[in-house]
N, C-alpha and C positions, 0 to 999 in steps of 0.2 A: 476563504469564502469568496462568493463570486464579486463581490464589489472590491476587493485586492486584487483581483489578476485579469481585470477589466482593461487597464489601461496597458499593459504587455501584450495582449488579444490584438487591442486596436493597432498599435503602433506595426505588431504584423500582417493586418489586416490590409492595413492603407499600402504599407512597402507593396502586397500582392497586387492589389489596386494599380499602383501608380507600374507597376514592371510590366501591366497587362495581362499579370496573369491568369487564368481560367480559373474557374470556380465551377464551373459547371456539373466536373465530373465527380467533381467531394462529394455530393449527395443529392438526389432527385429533383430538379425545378418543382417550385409551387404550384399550385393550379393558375392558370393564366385568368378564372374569373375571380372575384372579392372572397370573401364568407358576405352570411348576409347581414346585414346593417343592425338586424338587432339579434343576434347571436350575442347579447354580453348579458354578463351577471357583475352585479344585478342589474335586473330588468331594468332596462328607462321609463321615464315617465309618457314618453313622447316618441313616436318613431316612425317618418314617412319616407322609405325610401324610393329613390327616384334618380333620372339621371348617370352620367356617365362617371365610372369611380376614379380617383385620382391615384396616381402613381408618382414612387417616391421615387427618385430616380439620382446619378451621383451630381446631380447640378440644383438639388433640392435644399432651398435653404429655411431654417426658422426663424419668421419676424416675427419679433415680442417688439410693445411698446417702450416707452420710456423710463418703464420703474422698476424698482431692483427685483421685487418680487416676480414679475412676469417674465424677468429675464431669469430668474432663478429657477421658474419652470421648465421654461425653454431648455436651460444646461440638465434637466435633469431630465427629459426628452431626450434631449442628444446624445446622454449617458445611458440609455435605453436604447436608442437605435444605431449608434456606430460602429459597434464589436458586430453584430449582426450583417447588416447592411452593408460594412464598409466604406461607407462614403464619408465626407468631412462633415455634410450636413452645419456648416456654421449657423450660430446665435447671433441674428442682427436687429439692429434698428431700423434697417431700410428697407424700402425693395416693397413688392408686393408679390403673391400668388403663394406656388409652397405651400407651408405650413403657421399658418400664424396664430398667435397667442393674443387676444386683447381684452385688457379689462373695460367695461362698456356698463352704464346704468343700463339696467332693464330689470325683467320679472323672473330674477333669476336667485335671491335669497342670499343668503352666506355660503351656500356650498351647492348651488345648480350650476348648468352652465347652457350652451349651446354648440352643438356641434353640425356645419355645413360642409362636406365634401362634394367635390364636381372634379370635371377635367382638369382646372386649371388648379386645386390646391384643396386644402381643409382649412377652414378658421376655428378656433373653439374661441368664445365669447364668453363669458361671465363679469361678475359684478367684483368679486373677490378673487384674489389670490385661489382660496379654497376650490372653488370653484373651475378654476382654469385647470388646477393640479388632477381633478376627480376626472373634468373632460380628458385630459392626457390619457387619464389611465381606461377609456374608453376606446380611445382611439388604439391603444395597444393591443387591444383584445381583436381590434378590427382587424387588424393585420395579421398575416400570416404566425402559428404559434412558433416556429423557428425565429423571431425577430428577439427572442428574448436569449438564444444564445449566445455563447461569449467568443466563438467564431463566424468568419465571413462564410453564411450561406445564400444559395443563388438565388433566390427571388422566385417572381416578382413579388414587390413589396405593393398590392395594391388595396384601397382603401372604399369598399362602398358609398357607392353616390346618394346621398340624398339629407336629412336633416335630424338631429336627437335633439329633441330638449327634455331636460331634466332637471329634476331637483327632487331632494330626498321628503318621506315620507315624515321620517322622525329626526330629532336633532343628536342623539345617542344612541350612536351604533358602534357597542365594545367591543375589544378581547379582553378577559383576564388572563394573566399568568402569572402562575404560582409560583415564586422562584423560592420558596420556603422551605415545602416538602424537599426539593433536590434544587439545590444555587444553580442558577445560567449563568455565563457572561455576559459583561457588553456587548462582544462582538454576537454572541448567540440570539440577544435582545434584539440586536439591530436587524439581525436575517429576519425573525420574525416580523417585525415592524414593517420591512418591505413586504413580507406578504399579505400581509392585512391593508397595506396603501393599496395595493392590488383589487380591491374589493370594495372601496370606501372604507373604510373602518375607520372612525374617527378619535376611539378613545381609548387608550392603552394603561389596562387598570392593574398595578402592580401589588401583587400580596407580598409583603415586603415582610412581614411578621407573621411566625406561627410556632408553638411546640415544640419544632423540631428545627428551628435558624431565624436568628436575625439578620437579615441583609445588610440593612441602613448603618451607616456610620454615623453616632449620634457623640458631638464632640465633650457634653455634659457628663454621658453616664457612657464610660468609652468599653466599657467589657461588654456590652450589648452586641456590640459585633464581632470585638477582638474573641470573648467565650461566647456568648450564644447566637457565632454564629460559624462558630468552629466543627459544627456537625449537620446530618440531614437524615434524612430517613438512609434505614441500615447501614449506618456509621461511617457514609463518607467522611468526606473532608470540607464538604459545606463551601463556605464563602462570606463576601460579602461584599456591596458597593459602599467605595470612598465616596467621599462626595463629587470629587470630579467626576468620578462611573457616574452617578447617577447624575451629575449636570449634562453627561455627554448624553445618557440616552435621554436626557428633555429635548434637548440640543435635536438629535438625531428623529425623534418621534416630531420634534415642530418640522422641522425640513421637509416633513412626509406630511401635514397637516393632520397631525396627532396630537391630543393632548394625554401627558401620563396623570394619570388618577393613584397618587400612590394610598397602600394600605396598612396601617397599624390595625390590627387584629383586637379586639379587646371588651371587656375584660375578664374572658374566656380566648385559649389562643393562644396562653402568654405564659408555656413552662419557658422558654430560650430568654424570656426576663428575668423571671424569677427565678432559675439556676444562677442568673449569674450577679444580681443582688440579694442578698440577703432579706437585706429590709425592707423588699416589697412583697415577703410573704407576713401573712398575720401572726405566724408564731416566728419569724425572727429565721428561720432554718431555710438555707436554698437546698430546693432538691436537685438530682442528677441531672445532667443532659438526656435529651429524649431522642431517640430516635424510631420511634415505632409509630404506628399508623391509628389509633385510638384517639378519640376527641373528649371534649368535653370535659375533663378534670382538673382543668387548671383556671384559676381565677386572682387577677389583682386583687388585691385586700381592702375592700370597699370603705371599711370604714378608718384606714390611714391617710391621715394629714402627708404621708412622703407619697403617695399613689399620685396626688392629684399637681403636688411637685414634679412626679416623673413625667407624668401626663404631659403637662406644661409643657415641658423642656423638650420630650419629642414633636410635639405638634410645632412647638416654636420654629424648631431647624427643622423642622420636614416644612414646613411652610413655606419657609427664607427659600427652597431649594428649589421650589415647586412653582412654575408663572401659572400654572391652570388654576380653573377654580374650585376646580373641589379637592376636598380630603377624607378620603373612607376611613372610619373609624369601626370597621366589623361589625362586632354586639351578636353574633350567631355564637350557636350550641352552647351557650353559659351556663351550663348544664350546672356546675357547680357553684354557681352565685344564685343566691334566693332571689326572686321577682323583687320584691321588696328593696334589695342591693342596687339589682340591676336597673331599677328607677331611681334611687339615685345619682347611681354612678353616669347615667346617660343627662340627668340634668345638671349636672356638677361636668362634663366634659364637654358638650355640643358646645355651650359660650365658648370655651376657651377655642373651638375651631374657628369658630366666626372672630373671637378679639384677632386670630392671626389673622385675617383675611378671607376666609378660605369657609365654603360650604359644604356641610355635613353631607355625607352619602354614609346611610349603613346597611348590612344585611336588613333583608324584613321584620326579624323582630325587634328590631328598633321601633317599629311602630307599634309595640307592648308596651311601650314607653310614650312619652309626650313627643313626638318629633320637632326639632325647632322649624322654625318658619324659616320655607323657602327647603328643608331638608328632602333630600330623593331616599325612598327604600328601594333595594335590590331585592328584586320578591325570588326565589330558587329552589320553593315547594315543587310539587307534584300536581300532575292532574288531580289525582288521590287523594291531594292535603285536605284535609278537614276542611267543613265547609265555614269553622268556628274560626278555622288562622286565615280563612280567606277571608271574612267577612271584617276581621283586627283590620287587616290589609285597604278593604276597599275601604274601608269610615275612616280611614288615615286619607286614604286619596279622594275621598268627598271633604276633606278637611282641609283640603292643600298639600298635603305631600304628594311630589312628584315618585312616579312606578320608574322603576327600569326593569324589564322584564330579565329572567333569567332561569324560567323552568329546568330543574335539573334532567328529568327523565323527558328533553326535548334539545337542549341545547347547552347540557355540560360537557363539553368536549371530551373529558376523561370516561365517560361512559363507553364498554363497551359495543362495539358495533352489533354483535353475534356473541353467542355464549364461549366460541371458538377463537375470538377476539384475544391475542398474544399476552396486549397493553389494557391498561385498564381497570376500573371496577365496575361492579352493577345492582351498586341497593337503591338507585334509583330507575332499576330495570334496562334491559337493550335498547340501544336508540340507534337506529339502522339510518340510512339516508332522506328515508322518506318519513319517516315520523318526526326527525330534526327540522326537515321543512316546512310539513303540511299541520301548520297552526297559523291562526290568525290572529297576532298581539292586539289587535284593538278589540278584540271579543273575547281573552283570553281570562279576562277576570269581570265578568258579569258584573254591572254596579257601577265597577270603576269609571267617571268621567274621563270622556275621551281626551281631553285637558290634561289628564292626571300621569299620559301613558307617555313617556321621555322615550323611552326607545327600548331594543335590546340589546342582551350582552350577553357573551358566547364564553365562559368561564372552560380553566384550563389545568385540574387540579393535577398534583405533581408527583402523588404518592408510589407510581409509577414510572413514571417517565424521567427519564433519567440524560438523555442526551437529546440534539434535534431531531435527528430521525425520526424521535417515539413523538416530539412535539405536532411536526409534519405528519403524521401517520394516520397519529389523533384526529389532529385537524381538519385535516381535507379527506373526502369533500366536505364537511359539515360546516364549516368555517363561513363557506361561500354561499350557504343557504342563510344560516344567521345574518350576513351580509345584504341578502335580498331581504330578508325579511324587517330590518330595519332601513332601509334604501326607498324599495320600492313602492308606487302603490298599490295600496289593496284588491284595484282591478287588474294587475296584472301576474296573480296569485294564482298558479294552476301547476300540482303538479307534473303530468304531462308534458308540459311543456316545457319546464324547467329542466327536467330529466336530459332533454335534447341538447337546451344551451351548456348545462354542467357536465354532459359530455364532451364538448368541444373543448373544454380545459381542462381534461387529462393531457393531452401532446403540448400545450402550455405548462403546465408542470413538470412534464415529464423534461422539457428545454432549461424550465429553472431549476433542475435535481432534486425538485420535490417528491420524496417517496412517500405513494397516496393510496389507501382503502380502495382497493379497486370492486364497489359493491355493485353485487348482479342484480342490484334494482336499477341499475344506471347503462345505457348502451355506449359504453365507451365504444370510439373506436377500434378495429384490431390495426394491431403492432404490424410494419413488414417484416 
C-alpha cells in the first residue's frame, strides 16, 4: 500500500536530487500557471483570488508553531509532498515565508481554517488542530494532481495567490463501511481513511455486526468473533478485529481527524450472535452461520434476562475501546421483532449506552421508539418513503433528536451507478453522479428544524464488494459529492459547476491508484 513504500520512493528520490539528476524527461513538466484557487471539493466557503502564486521550490521549508499537534500536521504535509517533489521540505519552528502552519483565535470553528498564498509563501491559519489538517488538504488539491505520487515528478509545484476561508456547513460529515457483509483489513481501513481525509470527512462509521460476521473481539462472549465471525457473504473466510486492530484504526482515523462511530447491529442484524450462543435465542437452539444476502429474520430474544447481559458486556468493551462519542446501536429492518419488543428493547439498551459514556446514534427507526435525549437518527429512506415514516422522523426532530442524513437512492455508495453497473445493488434505484449530488440536506425533510440536521453520511454496504478496488469504484466519484454536501454552503450548490471541479480529480486519483466510475455526466479530462 502506498503509505509502505513511501519512504524507499523518497530516499531514491532525494539520492536523484542531491547527484543532479534530471527529472525532466520522466514525464511532461506541469503547466507553468496554478489551477485556479477554488478548483477544490468541497467547495469553500470563501474564495478571493488575487495576487502572484507561490512556489514550492527545493529550499522551501514548513513552519509550524510550538505544539505537537501543528507540528504533527506539518510531518503529515511533508509526508505528502516529498516522494513527489523531492525536496527535504523540513518541519521547523523557525524561520518565516514557505509554508506555514499556525494555530491562531479567530472566526474559524473547530474545523475551519484560512488559507493566504502570495509570492513569498502560504499560511493556513486555524483555531484547531482540525482545522489546520482540512486547510492542508486544500492546499493539496491546489497543486498540481501529480504531487500526490510516490515518484520525483518535475514540476512546477505552484500554488494560486489569493485567500480561502472556510468552515464546514455541518458538523457530521460520514463514511460508513460495512466490514460485516465481506471483512476488510486494517491495513484496507486505513487506505480508505486516507481517502475520506482527502475530502473532509470527519466520521468513520463502522458496521461491525451483521448476519453474516462479527468483526469485534469481545473478550466476555469470545465465540462472537472466534465463530460468528468466521464467515461473510458467499462463505469466505471472514475475519475479525482484536482489539489492538481496532485500537490501531482509532489510532490511525484520529491522526487524520476522524472519529470511528463503531456499530453493533441490533436487535435485528444479529444471526453471527446467535449462531454462536445458544442462549440468546428464545428457544435455547443456535441456528447455522449465514452467509447469504437476505435481511430481516433475525432477532435477540427481547424478552431474556441473558439479552440484556450480552448487551451490556458489548457496549461495555466497545465503549472502553472507543474515545468518540457516540455508539450506533442499528435498530433497522427488525422485521422479526414485534413493535411492541422493539420498544422495549430500545428502552431497556439506550441507558446502558449513555451508563458507558457514550451517545446513542441509531438507524431511523429508532425514532418508532422513544429516542433518548440528546440521541441522532440515521434517516436512509427514499425520496419515495412514505410520507407516514417521514413525518415518525420529523416529530422526533421537532423533539430533539438530531437527523444525520443518509437517503439511500442519493448517497448509498453500494447503489449501482447504471443498470450496467458490474458492483452493486439497486432496490433503492440507480444513483448516477448527479442525482448523488443534486439534493439539498437542509430541505431534504420538510418540517425538520434546521437545528435538527447533523450532517450527512455516505453508507458503504458490502454485500458485493469484496476487495478495494470494488471499495474505490463504488466510491468515487460519489464519495466527493457526499463530502460537499456536508462541507459546503448551501450558496455554493450548483451542479454545473461542481461537474467542472470533480473533473479535475480524476488525474488526482488516477496518481493515488484509485480506480473510479468514470460517468459521462462528468467531463473528465482526456488521458494522453
Amino acid at each position: 500500500m502506498r503509505q509502505h513504500h513511501r519512504t524507499f520512493r523518497l530516499l531514491g528520490s532525494l539520492l536523484l536530487v542531491a547527484i543532479g539528476a534530471s527529472v525532466t524527461g520522466a514525464a511532461p513538466a506541469q503547466a507553468e500557471s496554478p489551477g485556479p484557487l477554488d478548483r477544490v471539493v468541497p467547495a469553500p466557503a470563501s474564495v478571493s483570488p488575487g495576487g502572484s502564486p507561490y512556489r514550492i521550490t527545493p529550499s522551501t521549508r514548513i513552519h509550524v508553531d510550538d505544539s505537537r499537534e501543528t507540528r504533527r500536521v506539518g510531518e503529515y504535509l511533508a509526508h505528502i509532498l516529498r516522494p513527489s517533489t523531492g525536496y527535504r521540505l523540513p518541519v521547523t519552528a523557525h524561520g518565516a515565508g514557505g509554508i506555514q502552519l499556525r494555530l491562531a483565535k479567530g472566526p474559524f470553528g473547530a474545523e475551519g481554517y484560512r488559507l493566504d498564498s502570495g509570492r513569498k509563501g502560504v499560511t493556513i491559519t486555524a483555531a484547531q488542530p482540525a482545522g489546520l489538517f482540512h486547510g492542508v488538504q486544500t492546499l493539496r488539491q491546489l497543486l498540481p494532481a501529480a504531487v500526490e505520487k510516490d515518484s520525483v515528478q518535475p514540476g512546477p509545484w505552484l500554488v494560486a495567490g489569493g485567500t480561502i476561508k472556510d468552515t464546514p456547513r455541518y458538523g457530521w460529515r460520514g463514511a460508513m463501511l460495512d466490514v460485516s457483509r465481506h471483512f476488510f483489513t486494517v491495513d484496507q481501513v486505513k487506505r480508505y481513511i486516507d481517502q475520506l481525509a482527502l475530502y473532509k470527512i470527519n466520521k468513520l462509521h463502522l458496521h461491525l455486526s451483521d448476519d453474516q460476521g462479527w468483526r469485534i473481539a469481545i473478550d466476555s462472549w469470545p465465540r462472537l468473533a472466534t465463530y460468528g465471525g468466521s464467515t461473510q457473504v458467499g462463505g469466505g473466510p471472514g475475519g475479525h478485529y482484536t482489539k489492538a486492530d481496532y485500537k490501531e484504526i482509532v489510532r490511525y482515523a484520529a491522526s487524520r481527524h476522524l472519529e470511528v462511530v463503531p456499530e453493533i447491529d441490533m436487535p435485528g442484524h444479529t444471526n453471527a450472535a446467535l449462531a454462536s450462543y445458544a442462549e440468546l435465542n428464545c428457544d435455547g437452539v443456535a441456528p447455522p452461520l449465514y452467509t447469504g444476502t437476505e435481511v430481516g429474520f433475525s432477532s435477540l430474544c427481547v424478552g431474556k434476562d441473558i439479552t440484556y447481559d450480552f448487551v451490556d458486556d458489548v457496549i461495555r468493551e466497545l465503549a472502553a475501546l472507543t474515545p468518540g462519542e457516540y455508539l450506533h446501536i442499528g435498530g433497522d429492518e427488525a422485521h422479526s421483532t414485534s413493535h411492541e419488543d422493539y420498544v422495549k428493547f430500545m428502552e431497556r439498551v439506550q441507558p446502558v449506552v449513555a451508563k458507558y459514556g457514550k451517545t446513542v446514534i441509531g438507524w431511523h427507526q429508532l425514532t418508532g421508539a422513544t429516542p433518548a435525549k440528546g440521541a441522532l437518527a440515521q434517516y436512509w429512506g427514499l425520496d419515495s418513503t412514505s410520507a407516514e415514516e417521514k413525518a415518525q422522523v420529523v416529530k422526533a426532530a421537532q423533539n430533539g433528536t438530531g437527523i444525520v442524513l443518509s437517503p439511500a437512492d442519493r448517497i448509498y455508495l453500494d447503489m449501482k451507478y447504471t443498470a450496467d453497473t458490474p458492483l452493486g445493488l439497486d432496490w433503492a434505484g440507480l444513483v448516477e453522479v448527479k442525482r448523488s449530488y443534486d439534493w439539498d440536506p437542509g430541505a431534504y425533510l420538510p418540517g425538520a428544524p434546521a437545528s435538527a440536521i447533523r450532517g450527512v453520511e455516505a453508507p458503504l454496504w458490502t454485500e458485493t464488494i469484496a476487495k478495494t478496488a470494488d471499495i474505490e469504484y463504488m466510491a468515487f466519484p460519489r464519495l466527493a459529492g457526499a463530502a460537499e454536501l456536508g462541507w459546503s454552503p448551501a450558496s455554493t450548490h450548483d451542479w454545473e459547476g461542481y461537474r467542472v471541479r470533480l473533473a479535475a480529480q480524476g488525474p488526482r486519483w488516477d496518481a493515488l491508484g484509485i480506480g473510479y466510475y468514470r460517468s459521462p455526466q462528468v467531463p473528465w479530462p482526456t488521458t494522453a
